[in-house]
N, C-alpha and C positions, 0 to 999 in steps of 0.2 A: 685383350681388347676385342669387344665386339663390332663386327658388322652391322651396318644398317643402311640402307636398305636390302633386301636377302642376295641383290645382284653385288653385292660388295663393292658400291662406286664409292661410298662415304664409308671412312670409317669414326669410330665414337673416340672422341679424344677425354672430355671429361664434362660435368653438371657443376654450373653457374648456380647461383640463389636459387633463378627461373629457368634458366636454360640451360638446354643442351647443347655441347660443341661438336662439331664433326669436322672432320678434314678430307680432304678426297685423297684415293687410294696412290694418284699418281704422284702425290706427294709426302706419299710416308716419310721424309726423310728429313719433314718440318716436323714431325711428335717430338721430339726432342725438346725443340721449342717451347711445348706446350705440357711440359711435366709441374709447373705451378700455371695457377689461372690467370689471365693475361691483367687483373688485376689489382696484385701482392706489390707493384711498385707504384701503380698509378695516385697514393692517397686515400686507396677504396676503403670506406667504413661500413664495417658492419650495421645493421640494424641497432642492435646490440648496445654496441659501440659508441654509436649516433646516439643512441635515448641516455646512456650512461654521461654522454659529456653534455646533453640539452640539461639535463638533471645537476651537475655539479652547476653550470652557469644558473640556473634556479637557483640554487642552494647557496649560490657567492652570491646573487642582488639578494636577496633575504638576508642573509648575515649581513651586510651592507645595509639596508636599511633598517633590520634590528639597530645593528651597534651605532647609526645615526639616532635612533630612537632613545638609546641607552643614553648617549651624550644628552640629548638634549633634557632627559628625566634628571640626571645627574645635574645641570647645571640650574634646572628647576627645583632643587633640592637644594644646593647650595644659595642660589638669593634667596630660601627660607630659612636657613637657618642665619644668613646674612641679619634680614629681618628680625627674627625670633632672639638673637643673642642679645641685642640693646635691651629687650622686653625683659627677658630675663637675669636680667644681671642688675635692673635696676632695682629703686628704694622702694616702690609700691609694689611691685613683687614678693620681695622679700618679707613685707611687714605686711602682707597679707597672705601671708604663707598659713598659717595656723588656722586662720578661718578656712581659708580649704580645703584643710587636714579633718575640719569640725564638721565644715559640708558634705567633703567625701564618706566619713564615717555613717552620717545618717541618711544618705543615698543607699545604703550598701543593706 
């Protein structure tokens, strides 16, 4: 442990993100105290920490509103084929099937 100032009234306990700690001399018998940084219990989050969980709560409304988006494509897909199955299944479909096969070929 160093001194500081060079009169030794403060001594250096330990460096915060930004700051430095000091404790005064007449109370060396508080370091003890001060072997983790006063705050390892308070909740403190890192930088780090903070942009890693801003980021997962991004990443949860986005998947959340993807998979809102998904349902709703999915259910806009289903009334078509809702629709499309009577079309298809029916007698004018069917018996016009072969001119489509004649149309498609001379498209091509």
């Amino acid at each position: 442990m160093r001194t500081f100032p060079a009169n030794g009234i403060l001594d250096y306990t330990f460096s915060g993100l930004l700051n430095r700690f000091y404790i005064a001399s007449e109370r060396e018998f508080m370091l003890s105290r001060f072997d983790s940084p006063p705050n390892c219990f308070d909740q403190f989050l890192s930088f780090t920490e903070l942009s890693a969980r801003k980021q997962v709560q991004d990443l949860e409304k986005q998947l959340a509103r993807e998979t809102e988006h998904a349902a709703q494509v999915n259910k806009e897909k289903m009334m078509i084929e809702e629709q499309l199955t009577p079309i298809l299944s029916s007698n004018s479909w069917r018996l016009t099937a072969p001119l489509r096969a004649i149309r498609g070929k001379f498209k091509k």
